[in-house]
N, C-alpha and C positions, 0 to 999 in steps of 0.2 A: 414704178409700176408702168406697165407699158399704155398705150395710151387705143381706148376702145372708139372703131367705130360702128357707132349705129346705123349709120344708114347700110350698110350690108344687108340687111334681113327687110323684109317689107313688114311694115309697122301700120297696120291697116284699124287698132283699134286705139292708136296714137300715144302707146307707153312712153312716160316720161319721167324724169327725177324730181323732185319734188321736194324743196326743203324746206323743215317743220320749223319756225321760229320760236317756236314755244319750247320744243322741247330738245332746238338743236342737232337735230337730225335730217336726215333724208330717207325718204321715200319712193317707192316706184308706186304711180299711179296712171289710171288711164284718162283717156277724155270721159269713157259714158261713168269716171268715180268709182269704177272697183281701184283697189288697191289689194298690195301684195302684203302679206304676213310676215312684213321683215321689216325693220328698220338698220338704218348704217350709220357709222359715226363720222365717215367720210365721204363726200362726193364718186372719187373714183372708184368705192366698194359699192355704191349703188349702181353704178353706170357698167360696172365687169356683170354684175348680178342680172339686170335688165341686159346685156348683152350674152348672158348665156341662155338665159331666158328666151331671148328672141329666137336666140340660135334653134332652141328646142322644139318651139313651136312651126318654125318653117321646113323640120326636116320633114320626110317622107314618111309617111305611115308604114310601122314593123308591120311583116306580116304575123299572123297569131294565129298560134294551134302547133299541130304536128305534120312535118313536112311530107305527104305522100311516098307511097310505098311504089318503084319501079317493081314491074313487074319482069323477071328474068326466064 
């Protein structure tokens, strides 16, 4: 698997991986304690996961609706 960086995207609410000793797993969680609604059985799958993530959050807002009508 290729190998993900993070620091590309600004991480302003400090997403991180998080590994659950109890139950073996990993986690994406943030500093203010939300966590995401996924668990991984690998490091690297949490860290692509938090990396598309981020990627998504720092794109541009679509624009929304229907595109105006030129007038001819």
């Amino acid at each position: 698997m290729q190998k993900v960086d993070l620091t590309e995207f600004p991480n302003g609410s400090g997403w991180h991986v998080v590994h659950d000793p109890n139950n073996m797993c990993y986690k994406i969680t943030s500093e203010k304690g939300q966590t995401k609604n996924a668990i991984f059985t690998q490091r690297s799958f949490a860290e692509k996961a938090l990396y598309d993530y981020l990627k998504k959050v720092s794109a541009p807002p679509k624009k929304v609706g229907r595109p105006k009508k030129t007038e001819v």
